[in-house]
N, C-alpha and C positions, 0 to 999 in steps of 0.2 A: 569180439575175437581179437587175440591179439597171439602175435606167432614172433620170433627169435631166432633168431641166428648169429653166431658168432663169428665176425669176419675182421680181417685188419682192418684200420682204419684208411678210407679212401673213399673213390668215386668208382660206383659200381653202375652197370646198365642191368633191370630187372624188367624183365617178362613175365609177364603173371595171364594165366587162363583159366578161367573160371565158367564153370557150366554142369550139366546135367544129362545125360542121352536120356533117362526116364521121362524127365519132369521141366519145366520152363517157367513154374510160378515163384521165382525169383526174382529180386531188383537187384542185378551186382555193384556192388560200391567198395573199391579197396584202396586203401592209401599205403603206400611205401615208406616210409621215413616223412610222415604227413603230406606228401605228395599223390595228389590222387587220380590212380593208375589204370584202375579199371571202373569204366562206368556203362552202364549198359539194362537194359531188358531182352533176355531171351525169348524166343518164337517159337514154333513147331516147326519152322523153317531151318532157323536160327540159334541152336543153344549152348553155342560156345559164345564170351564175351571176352576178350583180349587187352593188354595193354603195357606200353611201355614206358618206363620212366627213369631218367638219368638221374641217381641220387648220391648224396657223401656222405658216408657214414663217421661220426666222431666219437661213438661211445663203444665200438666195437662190438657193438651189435646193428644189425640190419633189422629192421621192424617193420612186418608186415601189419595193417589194422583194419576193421572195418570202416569204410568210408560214411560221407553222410548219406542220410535215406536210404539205406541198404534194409534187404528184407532176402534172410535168406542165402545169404552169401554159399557161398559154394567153391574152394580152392580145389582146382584139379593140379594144376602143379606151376612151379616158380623157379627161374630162369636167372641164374647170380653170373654177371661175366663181369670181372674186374678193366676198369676203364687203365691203359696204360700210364704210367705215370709220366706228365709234362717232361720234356728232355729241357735240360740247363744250360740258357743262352750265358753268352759271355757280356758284363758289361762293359761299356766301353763310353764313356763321358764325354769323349767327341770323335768323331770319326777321322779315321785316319786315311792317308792318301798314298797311292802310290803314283811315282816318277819314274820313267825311264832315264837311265845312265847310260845307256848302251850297251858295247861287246868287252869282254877283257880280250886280253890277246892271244887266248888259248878259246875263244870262240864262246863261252859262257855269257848267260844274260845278266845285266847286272842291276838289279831298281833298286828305288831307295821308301824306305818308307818311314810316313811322317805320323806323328798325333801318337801312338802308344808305345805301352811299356811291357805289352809283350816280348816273350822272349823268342819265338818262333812263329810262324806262320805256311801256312799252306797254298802254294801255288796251284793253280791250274788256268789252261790255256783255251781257248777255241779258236775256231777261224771263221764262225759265225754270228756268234754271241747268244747262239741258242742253245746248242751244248757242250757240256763244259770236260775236258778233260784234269782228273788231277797229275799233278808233273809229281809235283814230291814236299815234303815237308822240310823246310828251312829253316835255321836260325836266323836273328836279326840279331846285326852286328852291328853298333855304332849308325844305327839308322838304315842298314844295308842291307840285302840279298842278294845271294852269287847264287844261281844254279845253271845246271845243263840241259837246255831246249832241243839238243838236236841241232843240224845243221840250218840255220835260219835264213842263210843264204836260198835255200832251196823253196822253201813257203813264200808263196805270194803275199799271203797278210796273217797274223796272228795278234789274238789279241791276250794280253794276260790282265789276272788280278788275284790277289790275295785274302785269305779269311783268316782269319783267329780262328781256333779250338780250345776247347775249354781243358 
């Protein structure tokens, strides 16, 4: 047996179940994209035999097959969820640092940041270092960022840093 499906190309999660409510003298054996997914002997207890498997498809088909020592296969139905596609880190060839500069004289915070050539960057603050608030998206200027914390005066301790976005 060989079964087809046409899907974009990627990483799909497939559930496949295989069984019989009549009959049990089956050996299920099914391969996914040769990944072997369902393996099993049905019972009179027992005669669903299930299975799951992470696979990538690159020729835009999905291929269901019979596996080895199969007798009997039996598809009762097949389970296609598309695996999300990896989100796209920024790279960055050394890490950069950030410095505190201080207050300007209109009360804004002012750091400095070293190692990239980004043009912007994203602040956020906490006061625990477990969660994080974002403040606001900045430019970097000549190594620089000016934003507005809020009265700082007023907080016993805060702590910042910065991320790149892609």
């Amino acid at each position: 047996m060989i079964w087809e499906i046409a899907v974009p190309n990627g990483t799909y999660n497939v559930f496949v179940v295989c069984g019989d409510p009549t009959a049990f003298d089956s050996v299920y054996s099914v391969n996914v994209e040769d990944v072997l997914t369902v393996s099993g002997t049905p019972t009179s207890a027992n005669r669903w035999i299930s299975g799951t498997s992470t696979v990538t498809v690159s020729d835009g088909r999905l291929t269901i097959s019979n596996g080895p020592n199969d007798h009997n296969n039996k598809l009762c139905f097949i389970d296609i969820t598309a695996v999300s596609a990896p989100v796209a880190l920024v790279a960055i060839a050394e890490p950069f640092t950030l410095s505190w500069l201080g207050l300007t004289s209109d009360g804004q915070v002012k750091l400095q940041v070293h190692g990239t050539s980004a043009a912007s960057c994203v602040i956020e603050a906490s006061s625990d270092l477990l969660t994080w608030e974002r403040l606001t998206l900045v430019p970097i200027v000549n190594q620089t960022v000016t934003f507005d914390a809020g009265n700082v005066l007023l907080r016993q301790q805060r702590f910042y840093r910065a991320r790149l976005e892609p």
